[in-house]
N, C-alpha and C positions, 0 to 999 in steps of 0.2 A: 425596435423594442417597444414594448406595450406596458401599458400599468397590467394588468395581469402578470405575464413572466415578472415585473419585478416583485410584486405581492407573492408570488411564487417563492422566490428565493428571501423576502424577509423572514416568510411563513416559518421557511427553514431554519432562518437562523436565529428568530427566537424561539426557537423548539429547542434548537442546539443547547441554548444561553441557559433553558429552562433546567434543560438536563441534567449539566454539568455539575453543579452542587449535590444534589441529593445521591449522584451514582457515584461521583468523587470517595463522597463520607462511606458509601459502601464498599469500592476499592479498597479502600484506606483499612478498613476493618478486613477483609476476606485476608491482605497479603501482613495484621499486625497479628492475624490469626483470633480476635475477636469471634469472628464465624464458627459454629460452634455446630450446628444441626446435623452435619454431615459426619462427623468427627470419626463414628464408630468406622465409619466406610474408608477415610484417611487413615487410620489407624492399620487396618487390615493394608493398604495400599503400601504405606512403610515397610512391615512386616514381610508381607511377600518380594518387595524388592531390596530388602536388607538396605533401607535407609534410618540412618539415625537424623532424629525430626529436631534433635535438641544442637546437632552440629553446626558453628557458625563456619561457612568454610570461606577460608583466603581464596584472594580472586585470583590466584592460579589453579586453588581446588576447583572453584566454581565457575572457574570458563573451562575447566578440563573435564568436570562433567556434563556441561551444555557439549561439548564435542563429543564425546564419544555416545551421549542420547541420538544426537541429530546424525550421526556416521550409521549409526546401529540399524534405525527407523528409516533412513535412506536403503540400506542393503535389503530391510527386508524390504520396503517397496518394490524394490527394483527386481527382487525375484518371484514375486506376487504377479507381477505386470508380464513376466515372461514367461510364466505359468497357468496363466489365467484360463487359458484355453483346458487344463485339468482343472479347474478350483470349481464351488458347485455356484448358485445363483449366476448362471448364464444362460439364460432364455433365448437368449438370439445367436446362443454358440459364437461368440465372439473368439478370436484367434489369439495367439501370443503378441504381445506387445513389441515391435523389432526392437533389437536391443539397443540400436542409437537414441531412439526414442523413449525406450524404458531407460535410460538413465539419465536424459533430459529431464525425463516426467518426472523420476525420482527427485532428482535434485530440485528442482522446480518447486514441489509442494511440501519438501523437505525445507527449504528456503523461503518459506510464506509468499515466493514469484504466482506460482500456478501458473507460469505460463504454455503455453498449450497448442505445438505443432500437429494437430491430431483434432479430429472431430468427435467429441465425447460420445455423439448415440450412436456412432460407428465402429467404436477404438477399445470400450471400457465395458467392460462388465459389470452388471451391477455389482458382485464382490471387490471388483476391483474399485468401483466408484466409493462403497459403503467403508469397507476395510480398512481403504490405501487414504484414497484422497481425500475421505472426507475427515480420517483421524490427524491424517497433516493439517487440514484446517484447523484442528483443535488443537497440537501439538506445537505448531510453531508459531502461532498467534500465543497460546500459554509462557512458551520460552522468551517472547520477544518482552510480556509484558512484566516478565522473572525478571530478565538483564533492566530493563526499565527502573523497574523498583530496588534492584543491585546498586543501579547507580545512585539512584535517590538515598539509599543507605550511605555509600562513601561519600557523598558530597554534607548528609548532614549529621553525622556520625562520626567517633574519634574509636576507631575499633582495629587497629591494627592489620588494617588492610582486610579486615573482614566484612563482607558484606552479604550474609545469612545463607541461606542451605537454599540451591538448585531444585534440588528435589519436591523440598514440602516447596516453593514458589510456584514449582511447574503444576502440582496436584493442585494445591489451594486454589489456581486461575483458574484450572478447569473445573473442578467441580461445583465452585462458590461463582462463579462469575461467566463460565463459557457457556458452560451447561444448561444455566437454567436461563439465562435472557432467551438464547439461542430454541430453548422449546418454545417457547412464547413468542418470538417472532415468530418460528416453522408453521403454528397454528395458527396465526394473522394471515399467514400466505395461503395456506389451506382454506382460510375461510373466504377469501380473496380471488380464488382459483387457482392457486398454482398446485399441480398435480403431485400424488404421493401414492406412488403402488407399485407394485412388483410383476403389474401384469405383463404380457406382451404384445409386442409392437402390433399395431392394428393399421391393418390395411382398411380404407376406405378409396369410393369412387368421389371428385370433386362434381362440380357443378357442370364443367367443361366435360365432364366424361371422361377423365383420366386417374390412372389408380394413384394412391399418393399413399405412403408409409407412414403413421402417424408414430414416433418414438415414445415411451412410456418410462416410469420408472419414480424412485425416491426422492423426487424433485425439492420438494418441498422443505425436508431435513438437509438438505445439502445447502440449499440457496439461502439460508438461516446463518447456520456458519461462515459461507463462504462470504457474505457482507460483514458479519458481527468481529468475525476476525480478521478481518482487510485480506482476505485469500485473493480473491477473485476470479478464479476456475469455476466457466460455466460448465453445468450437467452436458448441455445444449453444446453446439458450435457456434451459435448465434450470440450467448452466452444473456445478459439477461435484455436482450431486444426479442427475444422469442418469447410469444405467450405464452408458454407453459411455464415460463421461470418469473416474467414482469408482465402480467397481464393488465395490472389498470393502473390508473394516476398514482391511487394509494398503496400496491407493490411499490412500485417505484419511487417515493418517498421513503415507505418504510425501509429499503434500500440504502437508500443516503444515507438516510437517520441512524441506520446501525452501521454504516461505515465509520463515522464520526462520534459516534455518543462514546466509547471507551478512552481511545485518544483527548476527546474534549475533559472525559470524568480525570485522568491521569494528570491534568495540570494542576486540576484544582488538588486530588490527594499530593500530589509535592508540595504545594503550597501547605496544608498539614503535616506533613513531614519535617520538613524544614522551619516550621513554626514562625510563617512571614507569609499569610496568603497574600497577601498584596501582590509576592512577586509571584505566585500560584497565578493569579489573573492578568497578571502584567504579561508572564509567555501566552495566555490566551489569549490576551490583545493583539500581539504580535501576529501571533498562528492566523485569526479573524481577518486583521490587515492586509494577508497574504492573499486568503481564504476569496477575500469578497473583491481583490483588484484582480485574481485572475477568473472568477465568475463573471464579473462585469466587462473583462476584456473579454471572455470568450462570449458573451449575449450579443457586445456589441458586431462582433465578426461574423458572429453567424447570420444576424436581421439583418446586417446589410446585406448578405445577399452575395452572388456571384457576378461580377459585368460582363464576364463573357455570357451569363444566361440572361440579361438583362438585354445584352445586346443583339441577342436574337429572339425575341420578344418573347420569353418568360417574364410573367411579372413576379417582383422582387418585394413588392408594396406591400404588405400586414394592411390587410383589410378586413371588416365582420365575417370575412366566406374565405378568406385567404391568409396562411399561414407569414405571407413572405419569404424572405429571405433565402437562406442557402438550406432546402428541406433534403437534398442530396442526405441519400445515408442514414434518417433516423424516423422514428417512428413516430406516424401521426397519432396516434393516442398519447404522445408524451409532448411533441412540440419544441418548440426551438429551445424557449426559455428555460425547461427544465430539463431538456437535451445538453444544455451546455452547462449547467448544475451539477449534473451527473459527472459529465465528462472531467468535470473542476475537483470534485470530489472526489471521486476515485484515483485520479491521480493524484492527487494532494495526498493522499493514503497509499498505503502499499496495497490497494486492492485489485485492480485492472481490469475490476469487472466492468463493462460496458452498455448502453443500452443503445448507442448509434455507435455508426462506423468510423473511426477516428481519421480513416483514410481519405474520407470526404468530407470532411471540415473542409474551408477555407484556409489557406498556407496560417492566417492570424490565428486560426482559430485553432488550427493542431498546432497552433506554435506554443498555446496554454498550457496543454497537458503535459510537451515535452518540457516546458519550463517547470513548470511544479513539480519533475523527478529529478530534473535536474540541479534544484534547490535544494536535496537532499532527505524531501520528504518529510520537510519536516512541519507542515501546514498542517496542523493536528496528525497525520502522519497514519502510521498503522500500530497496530496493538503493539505498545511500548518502545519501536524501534520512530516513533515521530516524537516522544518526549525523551530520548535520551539523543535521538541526532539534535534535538532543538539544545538541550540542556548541554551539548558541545558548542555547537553557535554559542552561546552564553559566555562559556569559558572565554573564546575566544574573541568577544565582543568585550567581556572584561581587562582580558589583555590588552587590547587595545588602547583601552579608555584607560588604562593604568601606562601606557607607552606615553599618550597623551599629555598628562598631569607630570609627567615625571614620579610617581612612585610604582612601587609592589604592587603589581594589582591584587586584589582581596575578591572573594565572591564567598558569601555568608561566612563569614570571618574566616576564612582559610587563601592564605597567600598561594597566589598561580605562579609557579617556577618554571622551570625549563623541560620539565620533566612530565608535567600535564601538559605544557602547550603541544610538543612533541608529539604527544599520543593523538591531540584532537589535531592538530597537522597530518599524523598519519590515516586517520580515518578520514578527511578530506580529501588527501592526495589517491589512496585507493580507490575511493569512488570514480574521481573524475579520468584517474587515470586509464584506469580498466576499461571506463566508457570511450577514451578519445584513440587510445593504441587498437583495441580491434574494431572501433570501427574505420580507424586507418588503413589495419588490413584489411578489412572485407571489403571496403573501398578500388583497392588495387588490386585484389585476388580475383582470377577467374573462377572459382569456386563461389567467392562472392557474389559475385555479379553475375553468375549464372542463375541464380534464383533471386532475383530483382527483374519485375514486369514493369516499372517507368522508367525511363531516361532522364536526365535532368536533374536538378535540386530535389525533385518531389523524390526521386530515385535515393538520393543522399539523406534525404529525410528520413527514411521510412529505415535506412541502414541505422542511423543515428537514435530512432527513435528505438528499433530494437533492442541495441545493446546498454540504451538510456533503461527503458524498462526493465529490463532481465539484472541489471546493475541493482538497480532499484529495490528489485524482489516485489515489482509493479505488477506485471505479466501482461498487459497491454499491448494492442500492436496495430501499427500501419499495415492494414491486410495486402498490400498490395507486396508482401514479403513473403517468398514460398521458403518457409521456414522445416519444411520436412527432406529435410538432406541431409548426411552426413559430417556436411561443415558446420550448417546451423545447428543442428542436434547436436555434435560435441561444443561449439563456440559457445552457444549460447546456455549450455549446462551448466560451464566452467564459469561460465561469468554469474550467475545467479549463485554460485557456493563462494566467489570471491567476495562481491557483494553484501552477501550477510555474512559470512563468518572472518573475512578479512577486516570486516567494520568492527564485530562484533566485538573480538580479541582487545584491541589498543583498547575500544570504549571503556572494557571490563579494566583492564592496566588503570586507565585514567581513573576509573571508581577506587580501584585500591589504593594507586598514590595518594588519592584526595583522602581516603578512608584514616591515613598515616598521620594525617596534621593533625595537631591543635587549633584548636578556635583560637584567636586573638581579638580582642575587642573592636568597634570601632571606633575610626578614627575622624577625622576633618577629610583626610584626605581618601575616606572609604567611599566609593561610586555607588549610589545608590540604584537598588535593580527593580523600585519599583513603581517609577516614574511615567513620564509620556517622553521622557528626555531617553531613557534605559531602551523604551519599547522601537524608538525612531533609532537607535541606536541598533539594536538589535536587529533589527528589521533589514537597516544597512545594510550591515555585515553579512547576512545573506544573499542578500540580491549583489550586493560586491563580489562575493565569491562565484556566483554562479554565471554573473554576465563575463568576470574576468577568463573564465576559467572557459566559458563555453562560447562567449559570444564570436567568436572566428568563424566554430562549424556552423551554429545556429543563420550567420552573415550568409552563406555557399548553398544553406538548404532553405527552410521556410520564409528568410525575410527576402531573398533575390526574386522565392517566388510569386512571393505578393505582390513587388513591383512587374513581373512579367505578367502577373494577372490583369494588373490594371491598363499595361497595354495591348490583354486582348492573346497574349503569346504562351501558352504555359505547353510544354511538353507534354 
């Protein structure tokens, strides 16, 4: 590790710190509807879709219209993709999408996962990249931060299990907040080199004398959204380790920085909402704690280095001329230290966009990212689905701390009954379950393990990290997983639609129930949420869930293999 990488990562996180306020207060206003410029345009938007803007609807109205948005814009996806080969803007006559695949993909970017059995400059058509994937960036990034702010209603509100209209939440996000940052990065990147045109694919000769396909295309407007909204679906197959999508230092910050700046602004607008920023910064503190122990475990895993490559004299040593460490898998214009930034980041968010190859970390050091999905995401997280998994931890960290004391637990004066803990139980237990049962199966399935290229824990890993991811709505992956199969392509659909919309459902219940109480005052015996006592509390309760829950497979795959590293043996 070097004073550089860490200067690297403060850089970042007082950029984060800087952010947070000023875009919070503007959250705050686009979703109190404050915003007002665009209005004429939302107006028409209502209009043509027969939305009334004035309807508060109950959270059986409003998780029933988040479902049948997200069912609708999955079908058309899905017949877009197997069409493609008739649709126009296809320069390089791209073919029909097979249909295991098109309804992965569907599901996939219909689920803010993006994840992506399929090589995008080979697979995708520009119509299909422009049309499909790139409006699911915007659609289920805007939906995730609807349910977000759903919840932030019921938990600070007395509204009869109402928690405001779908519709204008979904329009307001995109037009007042997705929209316009998203051009303003697109043209950072543009001016940075990342490519934006419709030309085609250009054959050049290399320096060796050999022809090489250079792919072309809307890079630029896609790689905007696809960070801003924690998608993470690269244009690329490379996804953003390729020049054309992350060409220099400052791509790749700007990257980060809009992975996180929405999720960072979203604690602080709760903390206005609920009219107690204290505890507004208190989940930021938490989120930060999470944020900067799995940055600094994954710096310190990568500069150490590999011993098997130490032991056959690679040097490992960070020197003025040498990188050190474990340079396996990522790109030398980016470096260890903000190779493992990245890597911290994205997973910490439901992004899964990547800038090295997660499959050649060090066992420690992909043992970070699967641990940050497997935390539930909720480390600033991704657009709205990392402040309303956090804002469950909460619940259930209150419940606790009211177990504790012997009374009712309270959280912003409303008593937690049997009936919210329930729900945030059942949004736990689906996560983890859906992760641990298929990759049980896929484990023991010859369909499985047919497309698994290592043997070994590293082999279990990469099973584990898939279905980690795909749960997640991450879309990240251990490449050493040939995910274009039949098994993988339905397995792994299924679990990306369980993943969000099995979470989704209880969350929305939990915001209603909460929506149902009265405030009651406080008391002596009310836990305060916005302490350094609350934030170490809360913090617990996470890393409790997620070691209890996962540390058995985590024991079988990454950590057996780091001791097999050390003595020199890894499969």
């Amino acid at each position: 590790m070097t004073t550089n990488g860490w200067l690297q990562i403060a850089f970042f996180s007082i950029a984060l710190l800087l952010v947070t306020k000023p875009l919070g207060i503007y959250v705050l206003k686009v979703y109190d509807g404050s915003m007002r410029w665009l209005r004429p345009l939302e107006r028409v938007l209502y209009r043509v879709g027969g939305v009334d803007p004035d309807e508060d609807q109950h959270w059986t109205r409003y998780a029933a219209s988040m479902l049948i948005f997200s069912a609708a814009s999955m079908l058309l996806t899905y017949a877009v993709l197997r069409l493609q080969h008739l649709l126009p803007l296809n320069p390089q006559a791209m073919g029909a999408v097979p249909d295991r695949q098109a309804f992965e993909t569907a599901a996939s970017f219909t689920t803010n996962t993006n994840w992506q059995s399929y090589s995008g400059e080979t697979t995708m058509s520009y119509f299909s990249q422009m049309t499909q994937l790139t409006f699911h960036n915007f659609a289920s990034a805007a939906t995730g931060g609807a349910l977000a702010i759903a919840l932030a209603r019921g938990i600070t509100r007395h509204s009869a299990g109402r928690l405001g209209n779908f519709w204008v939440d979904l329009v307001r996000g995109t037009l007042y907040l997705l929209l316009p940052i998203s051009t303003v990065i697109a043209l950072l990147f543009v001016q940075q080199g990342v490519i934006q045109n419709f030309a085609h694919y250009i054959t050049v000769t290399t320096v060796e004398g050999v022809k090489q396909v250079l792919a072309m295309g809307p890079v630029a407007s896609q790689e905007a959204i696809k960070q801003l909204g924690t998608n993470g679906g690269g244009f690329f197959n490379a996804n953003s380790a390729h020049p054309f999508e992350n060409p220099t230092p400052w791509t790749n910050f700007w990257q980060m920085f809009a992975i996180f700046m929405i999720p960072a602004a979203l604690t602080y607008a709760y903390g206005r909402m609920a009219k107690n920023q204290k505890h507004g910064w208190a989940l930021w503190a938490a989120m930060f704690v999470l944020f900067i122990a799995g940055t600094g475990s994954a710096y310190w895993a990568e500069a150490r280095g590999n011993p098997i490559h130490a032991s056959r004299g690679i040097d490992v040593v960070a020197t003025q001329d040498n990188p050190g460490g474990n340079m396996e898998g990522k790109e030398v214009r980016f470096g260890i230290a903000s190779t493992a930034l990245f890597a911290t980041v994205t997973t910490d968010a439901s992004c899964g966009a990547v800038n090295a190859m997660h499959d050649s970390f060090t066992p420690l050091g992909g043992l970070v990212p699967l641990v940050n999905m497997q935390l539930g995401e909720v480390v600033f997280g991704g657009v709205g689905s990392g402040l309303y998994g956090m804002l469950v931890m909460v619940v259930l960290a209150v419940f606790i701390a009211g177990l504790m004391v012997g009374r009712t637990p309270e959280y912003l004066g409303k008593k937690i009954q049997a009936r919210e803990v329930q729900m945030a139980m059942l949004f736990v237990l689906i996560f983890a379950g859906t992760i641990l049962v298929m990759s049980g199966i896929t484990a023991v399935s010859p369909a499985g393990l047919k497309g698994l290229n290592n043997a070994g824990p590293h082999g279990l890993s990469e099973i584990i990290y898939a279905f980690t991811s795909t749960a997640a709505n991450n879309g990240s992956a251990f490449a050493g997983l040939t995910g274009t199969t039949y098994y993988y392509n339905t397995l792994l659909g299924l679990n990306t639609l369980i993943g969000r919309f099995g979470m989704m459902v209880p969350m929305l219940a939990l915001a209603g129930f909460m929506a149902e109480k009265k405030t009651v005052p406080e008391s002596a015996g009310t836990f305060p949420v916005t302490t350094p006592l609350f934030v170490a509390l809360l913090v617990s309760v996470i890393l409790i869930v997620g070691a209890l829950t996962f540390f058995p497979a985590l024991s079988l795959g990454p950590i057996v293999e780091h001791f097999l590293m050390q003595t020199g043996r890894l499969f």
